[in-house]
C-alpha positions as CSV (number, residue, x, y, z in Angstrom):
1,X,0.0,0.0,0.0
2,X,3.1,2.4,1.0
3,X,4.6,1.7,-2.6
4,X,1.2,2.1,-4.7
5,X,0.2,5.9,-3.4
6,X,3.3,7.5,-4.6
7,X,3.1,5.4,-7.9
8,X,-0.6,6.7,-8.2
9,X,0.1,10.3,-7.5
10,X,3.0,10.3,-10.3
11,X,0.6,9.1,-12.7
12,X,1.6,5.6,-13.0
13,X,-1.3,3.0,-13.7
14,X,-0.9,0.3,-11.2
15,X,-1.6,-3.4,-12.4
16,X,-1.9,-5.4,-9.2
17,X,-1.8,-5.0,-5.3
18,X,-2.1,-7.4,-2.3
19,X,-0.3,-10.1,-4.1
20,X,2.7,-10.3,-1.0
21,X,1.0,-8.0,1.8
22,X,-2.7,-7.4,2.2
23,X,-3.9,-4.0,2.5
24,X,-5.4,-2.8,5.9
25,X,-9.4,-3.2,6.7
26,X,-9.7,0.6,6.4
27,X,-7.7,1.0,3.2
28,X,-9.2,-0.8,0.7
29,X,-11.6,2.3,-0.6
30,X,-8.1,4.3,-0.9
31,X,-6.7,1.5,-2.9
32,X,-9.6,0.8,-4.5
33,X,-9.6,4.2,-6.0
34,X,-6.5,4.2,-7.6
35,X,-8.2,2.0,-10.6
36,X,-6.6,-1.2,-10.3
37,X,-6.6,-4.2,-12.9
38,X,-6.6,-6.5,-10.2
39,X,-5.9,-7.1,-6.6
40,X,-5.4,-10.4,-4.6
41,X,-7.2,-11.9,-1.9
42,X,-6.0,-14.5,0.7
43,X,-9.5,-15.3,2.3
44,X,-13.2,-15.0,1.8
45,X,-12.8,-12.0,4.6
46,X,-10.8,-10.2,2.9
47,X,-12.9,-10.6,0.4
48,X,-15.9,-9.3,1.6
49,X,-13.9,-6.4,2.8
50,X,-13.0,-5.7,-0.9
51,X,-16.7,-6.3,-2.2
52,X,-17.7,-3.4,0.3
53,X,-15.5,-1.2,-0.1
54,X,-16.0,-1.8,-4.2
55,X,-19.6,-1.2,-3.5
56,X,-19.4,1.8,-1.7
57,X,-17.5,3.6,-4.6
58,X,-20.2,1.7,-7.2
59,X,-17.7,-0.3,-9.1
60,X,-16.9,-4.2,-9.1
61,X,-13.5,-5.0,-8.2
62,X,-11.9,-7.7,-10.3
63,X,-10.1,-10.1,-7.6
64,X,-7.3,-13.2,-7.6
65,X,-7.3,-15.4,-5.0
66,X,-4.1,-16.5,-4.0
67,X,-4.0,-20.6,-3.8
68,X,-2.6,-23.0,-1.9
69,X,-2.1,-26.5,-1.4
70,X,-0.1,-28.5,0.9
71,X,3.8,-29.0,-0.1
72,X,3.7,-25.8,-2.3
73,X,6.7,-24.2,-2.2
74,X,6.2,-20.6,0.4
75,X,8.7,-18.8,1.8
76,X,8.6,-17.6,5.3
77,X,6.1,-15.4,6.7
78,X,4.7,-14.7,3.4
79,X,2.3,-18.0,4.4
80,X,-1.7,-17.9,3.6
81,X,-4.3,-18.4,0.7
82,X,-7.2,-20.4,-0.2
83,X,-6.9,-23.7,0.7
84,X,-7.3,-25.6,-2.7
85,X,-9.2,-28.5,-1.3
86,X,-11.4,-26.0,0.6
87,X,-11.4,-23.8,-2.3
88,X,-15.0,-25.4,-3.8
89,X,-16.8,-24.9,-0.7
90,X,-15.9,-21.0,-0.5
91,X,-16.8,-20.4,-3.8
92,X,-20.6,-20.1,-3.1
93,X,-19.7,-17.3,-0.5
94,X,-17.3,-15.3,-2.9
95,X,-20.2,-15.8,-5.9
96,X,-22.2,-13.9,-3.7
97,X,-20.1,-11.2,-3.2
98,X,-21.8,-7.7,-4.7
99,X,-18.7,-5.8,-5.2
100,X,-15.7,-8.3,-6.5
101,X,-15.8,-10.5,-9.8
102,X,-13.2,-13.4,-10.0
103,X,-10.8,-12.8,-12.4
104,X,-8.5,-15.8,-12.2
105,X,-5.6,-16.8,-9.5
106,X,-2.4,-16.1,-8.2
107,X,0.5,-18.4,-6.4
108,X,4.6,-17.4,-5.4
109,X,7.1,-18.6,-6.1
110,X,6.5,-19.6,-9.7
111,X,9.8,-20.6,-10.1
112,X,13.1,-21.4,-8.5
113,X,16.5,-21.7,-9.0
114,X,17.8,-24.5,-8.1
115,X,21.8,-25.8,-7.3
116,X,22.8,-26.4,-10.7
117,X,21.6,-22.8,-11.5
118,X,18.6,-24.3,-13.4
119,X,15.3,-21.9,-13.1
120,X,12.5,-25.1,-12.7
121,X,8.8,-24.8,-12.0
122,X,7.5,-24.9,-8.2
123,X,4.6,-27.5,-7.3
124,X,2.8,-24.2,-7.0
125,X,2.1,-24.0,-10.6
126,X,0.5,-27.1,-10.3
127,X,-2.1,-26.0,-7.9
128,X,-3.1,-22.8,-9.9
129,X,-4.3,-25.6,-13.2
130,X,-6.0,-27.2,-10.9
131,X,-7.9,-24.1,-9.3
132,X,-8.3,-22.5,-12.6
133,X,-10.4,-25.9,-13.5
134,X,-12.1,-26.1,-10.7
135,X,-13.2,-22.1,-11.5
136,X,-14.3,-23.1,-15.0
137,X,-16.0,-26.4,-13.8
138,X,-17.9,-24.0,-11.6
139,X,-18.6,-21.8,-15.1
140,X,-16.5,-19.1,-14.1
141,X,-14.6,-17.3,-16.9
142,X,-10.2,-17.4,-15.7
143,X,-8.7,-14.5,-17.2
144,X,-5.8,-14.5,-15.3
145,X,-3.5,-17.2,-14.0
146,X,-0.5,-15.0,-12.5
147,X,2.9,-16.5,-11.6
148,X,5.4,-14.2,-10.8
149,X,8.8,-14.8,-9.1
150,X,12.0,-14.4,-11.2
151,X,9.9,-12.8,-14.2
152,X,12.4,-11.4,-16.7
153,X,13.3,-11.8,-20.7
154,X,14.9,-15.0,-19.4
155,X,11.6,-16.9,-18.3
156,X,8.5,-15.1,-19.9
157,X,8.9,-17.8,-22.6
158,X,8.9,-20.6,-19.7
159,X,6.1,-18.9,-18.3
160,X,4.3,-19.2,-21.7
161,X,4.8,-22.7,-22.0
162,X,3.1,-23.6,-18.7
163,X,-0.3,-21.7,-19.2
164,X,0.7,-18.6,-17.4
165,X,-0.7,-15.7,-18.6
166,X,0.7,-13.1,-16.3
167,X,3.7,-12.4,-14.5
168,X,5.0,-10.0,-12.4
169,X,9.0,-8.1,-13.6
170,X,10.5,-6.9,-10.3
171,X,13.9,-7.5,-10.2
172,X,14.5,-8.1,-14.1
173,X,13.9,-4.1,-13.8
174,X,17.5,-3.6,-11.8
175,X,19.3,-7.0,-13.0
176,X,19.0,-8.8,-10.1
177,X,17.1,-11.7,-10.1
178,X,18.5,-14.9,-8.7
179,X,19.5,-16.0,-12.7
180,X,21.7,-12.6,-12.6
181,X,23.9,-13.8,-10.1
182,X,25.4,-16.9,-12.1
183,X,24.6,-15.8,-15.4
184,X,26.1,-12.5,-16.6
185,X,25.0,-12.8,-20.6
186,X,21.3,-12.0,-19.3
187,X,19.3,-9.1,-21.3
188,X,19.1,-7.5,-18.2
189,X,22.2,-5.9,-16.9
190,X,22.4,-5.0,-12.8
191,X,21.8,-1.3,-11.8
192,X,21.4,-1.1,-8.4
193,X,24.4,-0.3,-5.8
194,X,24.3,0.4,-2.3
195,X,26.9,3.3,-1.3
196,X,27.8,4.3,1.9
197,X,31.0,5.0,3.8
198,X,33.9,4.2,6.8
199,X,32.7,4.8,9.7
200,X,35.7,3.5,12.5
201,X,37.9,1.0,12.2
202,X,36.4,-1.7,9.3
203,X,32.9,-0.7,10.0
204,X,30.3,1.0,7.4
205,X,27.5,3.1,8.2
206,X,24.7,0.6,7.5
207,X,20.8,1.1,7.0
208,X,21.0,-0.4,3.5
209,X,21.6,-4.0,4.0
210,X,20.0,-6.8,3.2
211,X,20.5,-10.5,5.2
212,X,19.7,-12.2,1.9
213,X,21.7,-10.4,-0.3
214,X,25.0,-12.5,-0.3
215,X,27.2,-9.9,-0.3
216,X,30.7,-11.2,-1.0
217,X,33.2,-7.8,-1.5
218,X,33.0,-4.4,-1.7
219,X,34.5,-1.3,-3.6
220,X,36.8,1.1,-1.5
221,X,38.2,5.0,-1.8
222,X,37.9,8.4,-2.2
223,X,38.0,8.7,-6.2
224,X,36.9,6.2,-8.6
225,X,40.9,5.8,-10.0
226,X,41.6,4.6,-6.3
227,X,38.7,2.4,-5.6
228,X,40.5,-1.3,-4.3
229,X,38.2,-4.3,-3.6
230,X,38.2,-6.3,-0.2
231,X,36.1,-8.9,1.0
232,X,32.9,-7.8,3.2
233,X,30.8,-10.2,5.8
234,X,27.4,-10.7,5.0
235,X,25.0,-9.2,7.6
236,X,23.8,-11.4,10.3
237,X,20.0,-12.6,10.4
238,X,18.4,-11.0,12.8
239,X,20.2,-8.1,13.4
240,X,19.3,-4.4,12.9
241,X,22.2,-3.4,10.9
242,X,23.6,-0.3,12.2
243,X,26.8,-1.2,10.5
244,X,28.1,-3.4,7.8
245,X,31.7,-5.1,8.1
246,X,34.6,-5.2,5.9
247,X,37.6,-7.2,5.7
248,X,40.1,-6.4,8.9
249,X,43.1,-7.0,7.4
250,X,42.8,-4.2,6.0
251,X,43.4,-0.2,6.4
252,X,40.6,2.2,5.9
253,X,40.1,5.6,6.4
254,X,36.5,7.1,8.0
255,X,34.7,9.0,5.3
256,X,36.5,6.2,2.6
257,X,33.7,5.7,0.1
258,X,32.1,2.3,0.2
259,X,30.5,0.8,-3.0
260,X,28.8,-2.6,-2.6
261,X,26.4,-4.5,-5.1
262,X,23.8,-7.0,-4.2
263,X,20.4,-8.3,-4.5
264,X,18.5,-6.0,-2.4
265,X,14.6,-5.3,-1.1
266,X,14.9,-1.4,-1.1
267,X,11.8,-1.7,1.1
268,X,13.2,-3.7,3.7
269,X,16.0,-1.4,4.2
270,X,16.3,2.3,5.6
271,X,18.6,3.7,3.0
272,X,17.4,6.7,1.2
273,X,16.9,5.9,-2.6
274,X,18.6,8.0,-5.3
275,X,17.6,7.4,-9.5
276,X,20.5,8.4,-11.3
277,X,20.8,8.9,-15.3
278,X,23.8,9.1,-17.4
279,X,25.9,6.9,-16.4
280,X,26.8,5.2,-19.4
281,X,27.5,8.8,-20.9
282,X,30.2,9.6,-18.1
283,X,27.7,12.4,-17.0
284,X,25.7,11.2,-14.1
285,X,22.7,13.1,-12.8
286,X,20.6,12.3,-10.1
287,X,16.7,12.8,-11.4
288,X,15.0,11.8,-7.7
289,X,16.1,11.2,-4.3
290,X,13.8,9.8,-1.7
291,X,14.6,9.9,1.5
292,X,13.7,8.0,4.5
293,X,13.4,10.9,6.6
């Protein structure tokens, strides 16, 4: 909800929301508003929060449930969905729901990459074919059956091939999806760094780390002709990181420029967010900077 207001107030038309977190009780008329293709449900609550909200701004939302059956592939606390073998049961209730329409279904991860660096179907697409028949048994016409995760030049094809019809570009926008880290002949190319500085000894001034971003090394200096690479510690899970850790074997100096790059949730960090152009030109210009504060 955070992400779609400033999206909506620069003009952006926004495709989908609720797909990962579910909006507040009291903010579905808000979201509502904004003129969404779709937006995902976990429950036949939630639900009926959407149909009412819909109906008090007279329109019918269009609605994905989000299925699940058991040994589907779900990472931690992003848990919850329609039960697929309670899914026929529910439907009557959701039928009967003024404000929403069912558009089709929704499942992550789609995909996975797996040891020998192979991107491979999750049991999770599985379970969206079956819900989408069970829909259409129950003459409901499936638009949509949306599978995101990974989504990039690399897999749309894939995607294609097992009945998708919509998925989701997040990462495949800054280069980083899991594929980007072992494959480096990708459409996509990484443009996203994290910067910071020195702050004593081999510490850096953190706010912008991420505990699953395998970070491995790190670009030090003052001047981009004197930057030298050392190894840097990945965050521990569980911390707050106040500071990030370098190699310490080695000298730095506080104020020393720090340059890492890794796959990031710019969400789940507190670093202020800079968009800068030009940088293949040699003339870099920063167009927006957000801050946290």
């Amino acid at each position: 909800m955070e992400r779609s207001q400033p999206l909506h107030e620069s003009g952006i038309a926004l495709g989908h929301a609720g797909h990962l977190v579910q909006p507040g009780k009291h903010q579905w008329p808000d979201l509502l508003k904004m003129n969404l293709e779709v937006v995902t449900v976990f429950s036949a609550a939630r639900a009926a929060q959407v149909s009412a909200a819909a109906a008090s701004l007279g329109i019918v939302q269009p609605v994905l449930l989000r299925v699940i059956e058991r040994g589907d592939r779900v990472y931690p606390s992003q848990e919850g969905g329609f039960q697929l073998a309670h899914l026929a049961e529910q439907l009557p209730q959701l039928l009967a729901l003024p404000g929403i329409r069912i558009e089709g279904v929704t499942s992550f991860p789609a995909l996975e990459l797996k040891e020998n660096q192979q991107l491979v179907p999750t049991t999770n697409v599985h379970t969206l074919h079956r819900a989408v028949a069970l829909l259409q048994d129950e003459g409901i016409d499936v638009r949509q059956m949306n599978a995101p995760s990974a989504t990039s030049c690399e897999t749309i094809p894939m995607l294609k091939e097992l009945g998708v019809t919509h998925g989701e570009p997040g990462h495949a926008l800054t280069g980083t999806t899991p594929s980007h880290a072992v494959n480096f002949d990708l459409k996509e190319k990484p443009s996203i760094v994290y910067v910071s500085e020195v702050s004593h000894d081999h510490y850096v001034i953190g706010g912008g780390f991420y505990e699953r971003g395998n970070i491995e090394s790190a670009c030090v200096g003052t001047a981009s002709r004197d930057l030298r690479t050392v190894r840097a510690k990945q965050p521990k899970i569980g911390y707050i990181d106040y500071y990030g850790s370098l190699d310490e074997n080695e000298d730095y100096a506080p104020g020393e420029s720090v340059v890492y790059a890794f796959r990031t949730q710019i969400f789940v960090t507190r670093a202020n967010v800079a968009l800068v152009s030009g940088i293949q030109a040699g003339k870099p210009k920063i167009v927006h900077f957000e801050r946290r504060y």
